[in-house]
N, C-alpha and C positions, 0 to 999 in steps of 0.2 A: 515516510517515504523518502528517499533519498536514491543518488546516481551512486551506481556500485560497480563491480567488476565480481566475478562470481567467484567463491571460494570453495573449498572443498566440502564446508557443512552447509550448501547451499543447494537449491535444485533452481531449475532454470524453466521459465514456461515461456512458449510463443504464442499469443494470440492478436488475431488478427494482423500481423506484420510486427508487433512488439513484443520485444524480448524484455521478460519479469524477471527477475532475481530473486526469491524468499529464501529466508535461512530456514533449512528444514524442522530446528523444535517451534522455529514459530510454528510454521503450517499446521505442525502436528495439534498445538493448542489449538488454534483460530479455525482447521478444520477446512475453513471454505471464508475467500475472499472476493470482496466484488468490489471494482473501482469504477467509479463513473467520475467522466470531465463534466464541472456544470459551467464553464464561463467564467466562474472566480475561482478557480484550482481544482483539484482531485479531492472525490469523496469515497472516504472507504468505508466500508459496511461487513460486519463479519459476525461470526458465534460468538466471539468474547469483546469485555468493554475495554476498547480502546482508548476510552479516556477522553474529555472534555477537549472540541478544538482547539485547537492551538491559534488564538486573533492578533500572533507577533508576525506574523509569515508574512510575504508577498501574495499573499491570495487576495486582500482585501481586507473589509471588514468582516465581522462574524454576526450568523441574527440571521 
């Protein structure tokens, strides 16, 4: 996840007052994405495996 500006192979969603950016062959794999704030960062949750946290970030620890 990162701050973007949208591009042409991008689609844009608004929910709840915020505006998502996905690039659209993501979406196409991943299908269906879901983000929740838990208090130490964003957790993403989707059909495909996105890979072992990442415990370098400003989120905190990981665990």
């Amino acid at each position: 996840m990162a701050l973007d500006e949208p591009k042409n192979s991008d689609d844009s969603f608004e929910v709840k007052g915020h505006k998502f950016v996905v690039d659209k062959e993501f979406m196409q794999k991943a299908e269906q994405i879901k983000i929740d704030f838990t208090g130490m960062g964003f957790h993403l949750d989707s059909n495909m495996d996105l890979g072992a946290p990442d415990c370098g970030g400003c989120g905190g620890s990981c665990g």
